[in-house]
C-alpha positions in Angstrom: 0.0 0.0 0.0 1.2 3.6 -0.3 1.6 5.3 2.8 1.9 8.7 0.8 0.2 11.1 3.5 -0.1 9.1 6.4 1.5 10.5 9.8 5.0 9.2 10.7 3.9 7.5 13.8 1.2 5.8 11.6 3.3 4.7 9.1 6.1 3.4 12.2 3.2 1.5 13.6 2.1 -0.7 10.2 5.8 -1.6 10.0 5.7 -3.0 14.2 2.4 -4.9 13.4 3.3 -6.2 10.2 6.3 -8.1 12.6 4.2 -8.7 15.6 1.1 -9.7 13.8 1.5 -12.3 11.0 -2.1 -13.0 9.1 -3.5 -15.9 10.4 -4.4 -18.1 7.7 -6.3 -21.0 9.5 -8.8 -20.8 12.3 -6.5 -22.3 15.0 -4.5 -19.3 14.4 -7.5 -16.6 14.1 -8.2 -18.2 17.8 -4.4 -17.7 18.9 -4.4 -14.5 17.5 -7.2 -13.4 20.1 -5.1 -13.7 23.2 -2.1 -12.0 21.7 -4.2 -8.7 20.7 -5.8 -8.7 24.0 -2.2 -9.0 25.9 -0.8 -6.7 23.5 -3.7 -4.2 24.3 -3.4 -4.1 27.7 0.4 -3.5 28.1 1.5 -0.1 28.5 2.6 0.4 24.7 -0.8 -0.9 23.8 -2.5 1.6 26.0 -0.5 4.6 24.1 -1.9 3.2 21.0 -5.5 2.8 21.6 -5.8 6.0 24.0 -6.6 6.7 27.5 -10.2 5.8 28.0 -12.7 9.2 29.4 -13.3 9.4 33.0 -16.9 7.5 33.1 -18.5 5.5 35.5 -18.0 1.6 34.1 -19.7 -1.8 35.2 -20.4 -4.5 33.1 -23.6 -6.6 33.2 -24.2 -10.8 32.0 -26.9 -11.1 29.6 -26.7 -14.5 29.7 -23.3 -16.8 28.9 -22.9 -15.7 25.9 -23.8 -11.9 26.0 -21.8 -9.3 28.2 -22.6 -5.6 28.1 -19.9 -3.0 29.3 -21.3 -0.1 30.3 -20.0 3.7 30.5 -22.2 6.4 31.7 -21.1 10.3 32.7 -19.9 10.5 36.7 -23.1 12.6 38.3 -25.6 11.9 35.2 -29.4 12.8 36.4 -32.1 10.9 34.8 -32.5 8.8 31.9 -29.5 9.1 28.9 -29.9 9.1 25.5 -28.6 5.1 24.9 -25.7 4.2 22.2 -25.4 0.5 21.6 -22.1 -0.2 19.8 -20.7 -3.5 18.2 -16.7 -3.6 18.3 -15.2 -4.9 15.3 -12.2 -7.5 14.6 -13.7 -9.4 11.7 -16.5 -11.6 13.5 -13.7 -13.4 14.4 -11.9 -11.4 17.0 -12.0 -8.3 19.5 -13.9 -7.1 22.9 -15.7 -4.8 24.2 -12.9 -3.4 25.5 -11.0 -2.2 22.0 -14.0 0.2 21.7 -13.3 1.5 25.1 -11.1 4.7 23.7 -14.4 5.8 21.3 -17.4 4.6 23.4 -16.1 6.3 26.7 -15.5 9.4 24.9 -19.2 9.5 23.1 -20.4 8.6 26.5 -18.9 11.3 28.4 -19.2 14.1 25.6 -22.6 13.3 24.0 -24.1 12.8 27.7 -25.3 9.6 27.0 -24.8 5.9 28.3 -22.6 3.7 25.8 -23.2 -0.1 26.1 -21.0 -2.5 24.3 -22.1 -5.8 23.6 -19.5 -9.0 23.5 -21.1 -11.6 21.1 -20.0 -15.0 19.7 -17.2 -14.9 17.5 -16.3 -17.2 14.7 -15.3 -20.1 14.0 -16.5 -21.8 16.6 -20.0 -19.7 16.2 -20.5 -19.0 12.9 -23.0 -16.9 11.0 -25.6 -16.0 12.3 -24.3 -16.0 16.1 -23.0 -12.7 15.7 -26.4 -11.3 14.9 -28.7 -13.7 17.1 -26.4 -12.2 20.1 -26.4 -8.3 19.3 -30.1 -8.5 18.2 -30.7 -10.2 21.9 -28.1 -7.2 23.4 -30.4 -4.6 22.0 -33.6 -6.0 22.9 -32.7 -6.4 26.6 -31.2 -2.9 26.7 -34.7 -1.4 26.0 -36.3 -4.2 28.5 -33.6 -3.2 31.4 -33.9 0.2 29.9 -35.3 1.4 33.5 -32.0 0.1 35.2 -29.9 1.5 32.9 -30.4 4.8 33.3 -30.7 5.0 29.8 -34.4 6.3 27.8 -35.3 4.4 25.1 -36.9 6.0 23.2 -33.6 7.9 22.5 -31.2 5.1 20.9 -29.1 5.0 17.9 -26.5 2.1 17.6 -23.0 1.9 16.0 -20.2 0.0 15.0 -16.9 -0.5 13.3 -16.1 -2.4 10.8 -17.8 -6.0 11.3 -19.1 -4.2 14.0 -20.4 -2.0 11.1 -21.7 -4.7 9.4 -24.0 -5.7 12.6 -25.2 -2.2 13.4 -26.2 -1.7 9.9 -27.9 -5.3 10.1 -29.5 -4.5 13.6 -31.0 -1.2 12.1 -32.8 -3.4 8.7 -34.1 -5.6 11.4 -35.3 -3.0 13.7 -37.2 -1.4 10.5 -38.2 -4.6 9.3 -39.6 -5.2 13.0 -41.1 -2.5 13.5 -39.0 -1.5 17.1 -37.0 -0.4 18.9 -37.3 2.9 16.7 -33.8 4.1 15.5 -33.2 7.7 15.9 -29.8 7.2 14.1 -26.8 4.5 12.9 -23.0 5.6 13.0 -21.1 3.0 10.4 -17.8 3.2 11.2 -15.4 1.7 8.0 -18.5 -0.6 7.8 -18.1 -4.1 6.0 -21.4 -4.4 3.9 -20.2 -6.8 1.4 -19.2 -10.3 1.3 -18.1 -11.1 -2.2 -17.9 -8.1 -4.5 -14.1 -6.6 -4.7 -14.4 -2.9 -5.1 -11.4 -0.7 -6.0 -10.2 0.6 -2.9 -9.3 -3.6 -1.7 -7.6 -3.5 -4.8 -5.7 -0.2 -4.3 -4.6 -1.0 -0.6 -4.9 -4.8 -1.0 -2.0 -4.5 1.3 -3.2 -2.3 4.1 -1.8 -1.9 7.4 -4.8 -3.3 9.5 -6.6 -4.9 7.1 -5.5 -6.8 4.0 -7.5 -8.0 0.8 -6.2 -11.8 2.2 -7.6 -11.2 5.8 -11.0 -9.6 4.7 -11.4 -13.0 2.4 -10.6 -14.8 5.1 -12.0 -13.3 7.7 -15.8 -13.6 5.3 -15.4 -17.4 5.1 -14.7 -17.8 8.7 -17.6 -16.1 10.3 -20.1 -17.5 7.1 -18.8 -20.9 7.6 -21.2 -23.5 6.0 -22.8 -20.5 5.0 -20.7 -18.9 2.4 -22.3 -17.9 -0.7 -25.5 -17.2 0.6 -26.7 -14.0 -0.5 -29.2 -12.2 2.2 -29.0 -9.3 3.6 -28.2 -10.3 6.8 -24.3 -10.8 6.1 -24.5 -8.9 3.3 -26.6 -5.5 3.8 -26.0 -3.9 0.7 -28.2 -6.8 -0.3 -31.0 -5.5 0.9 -34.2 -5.2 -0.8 -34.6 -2.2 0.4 -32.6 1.0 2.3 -35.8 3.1 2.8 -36.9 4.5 5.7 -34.0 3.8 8.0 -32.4 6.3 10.7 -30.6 8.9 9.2 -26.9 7.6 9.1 -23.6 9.0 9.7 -20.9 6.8 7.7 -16.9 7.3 8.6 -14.5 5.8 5.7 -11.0 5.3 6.1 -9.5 6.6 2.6 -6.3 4.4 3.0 -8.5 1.3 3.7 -9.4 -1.8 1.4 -13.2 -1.2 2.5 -12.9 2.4 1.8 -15.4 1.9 -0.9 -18.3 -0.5 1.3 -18.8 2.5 3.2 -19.4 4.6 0.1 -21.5 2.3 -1.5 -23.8 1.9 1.4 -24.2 5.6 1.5 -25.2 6.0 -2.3 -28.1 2.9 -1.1 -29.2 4.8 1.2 -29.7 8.5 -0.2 -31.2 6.5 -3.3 -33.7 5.3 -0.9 -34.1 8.5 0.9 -32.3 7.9 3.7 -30.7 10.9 5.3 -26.9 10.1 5.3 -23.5 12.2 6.2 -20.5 10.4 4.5 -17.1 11.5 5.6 -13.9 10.2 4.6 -10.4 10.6 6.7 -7.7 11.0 3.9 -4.9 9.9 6.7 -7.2 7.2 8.0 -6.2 3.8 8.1 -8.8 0.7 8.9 -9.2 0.8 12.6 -8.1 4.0 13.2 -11.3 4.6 15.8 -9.4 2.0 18.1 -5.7 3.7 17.5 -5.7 7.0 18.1 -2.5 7.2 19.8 -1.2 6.9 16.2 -3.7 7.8 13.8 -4.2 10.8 14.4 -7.5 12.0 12.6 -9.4 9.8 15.0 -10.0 12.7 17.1 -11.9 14.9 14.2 -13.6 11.5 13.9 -14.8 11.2 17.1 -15.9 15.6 17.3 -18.0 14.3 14.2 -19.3 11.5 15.8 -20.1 13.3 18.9 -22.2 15.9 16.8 -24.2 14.0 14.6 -25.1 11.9 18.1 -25.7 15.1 20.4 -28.1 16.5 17.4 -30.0 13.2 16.5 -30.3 11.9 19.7 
């Protein structure tokens, strides 16, 4: 890939990962891979890199065993909150709760709202449709527990990075197609909407520094499993038979970033169906930026835009 305009510290950082992070190419190593990003996370450097989370009050909560929600709310918060339910990313394969904990206490303390992040069942060991059986079920007991929460839901957008992007954009068809919880909005972070189709931006950084054109392909047939090749909308949802009437949706797209163009095309969808939607693209952005921003710079713009769009939809 060319790293023509990307920040020196960014740039320093693809060449550390691309040593201490080979691409897994089987699922015993996606698995392995798991505990090494979580140790590397929580070590000091790792802490630099992914930023210094906001000072919010944080609890986590059981679903049931295989649903855990972590929780941040603003210290001294009065009454029920606006509610944020966001889906961390890592492929359907890998990540936390935690790796979102830079962005979702920050949009928690700065919109004045409580942030809930959902863990849910990662492949391959649970396979599509886990992944969306489990953050369908976290956003249904939300407005249940809603009380509890301190949160008000009638005020609720959700949000997500890439596969996590994929999910909220899945959770907000189903929500339409449900009829509840009403959506007031849908922040698609780098979203993964597309399974199969190769656009030109995997092709121009096919070898990216947090994503590759490989690990995207493999990354698909690992969380589809026996599945792959099936065309609905629910691991697809560009696939859709319809983008109308959504929540009005604020999509972030990484310009250095093999699915630089998923985001893009889901935006044209949705303004074809009259769905209100603010695209904005990061020229020094890499994939995953929103969980680095102790190197990727431009993740702080990212999350004043976030922050906006939230505080004025919600």
């Amino acid at each position: 890939m060319t790293s023509a305009g990307l920040a020196l510290r960014t740039r320093l950082f693809g060449m550390v990962m691309r040593r201490l992070a080979p691409e897994p190419d089987t699922a015993a190593q996606m698995i392995a891979l798991r505990s090494g990003r979580e140790r590397l996370r929580r070590t000091v450097a790792g802490r630099l890199v992914c930023g210094a989370e906001a000072d919010v009050a944080t609890r986590d909560v059981r679903v049931d065993d295989d649903v855990r929600l972590r929780i941040h709310r603003p210290h001294g918060a009065a009454g029920p909150l606006p509610v944020v339910v966001n889906f961390h990313g890592g492929g359907w394969c890998l990540g936390t709760p935690e790796q979102s904990g830079w962005l979702t206490s920050h949009v928690a303390a700065r919109s004045r709202a409580t942030v809930i992040s959902p863990s849910y069942r990662l492949a391959p060991e649970h396979p599509y449709p886990a992944a969306i059986e489990d953050t369908w079920r976290a956003l249904t007991w939300v407005i249940e527990h809603a009380e509890e929460l301190g949160a008000d839901p009638t005020r609720l957008a959700v949000m997500g990075d890439s596969a996590g992007g994929n999910l909220a954009a899945v959770t907000a068809l189903t929500a339409r197609d449900a009829g509840a919880p009403a959506l007031r909005a849908q922040v698609l972070i780098y979203p993964a909407v597309e399974m199969y189709e190769r656009y030109p931006s995997e092709a121009e950084y096919e070898r990216g520094i947090m994503l590759t054109s490989k690990q995207m392909r493999i990354f698909g047939r690992l969380y589809l499993g026996e599945s792959y090749g099936i065309e609905d909308w629910q691991a697809s949802p560009l696939r859709a038979a319809s983008h109308a009437s959504l929540p009005p949706a604020l999509i972030l797209t990484a310009n250095k970033d093999p699915l630089r163009d998923h985001g893009t095309r889901y935006a044209e969808a949705l303004r074809a169906a009259g769905t209100e939607v603010d695209l904005r693209d990061y020229g020094p952005g890499i994939h995953g930026f929103m969980s680095l921003p102790g190197v990727v710079p431009v993740a702080r713009q990212a999350l004043d835009d976030i922050v906006a769009f939230l505080r004025e939809r919600l």
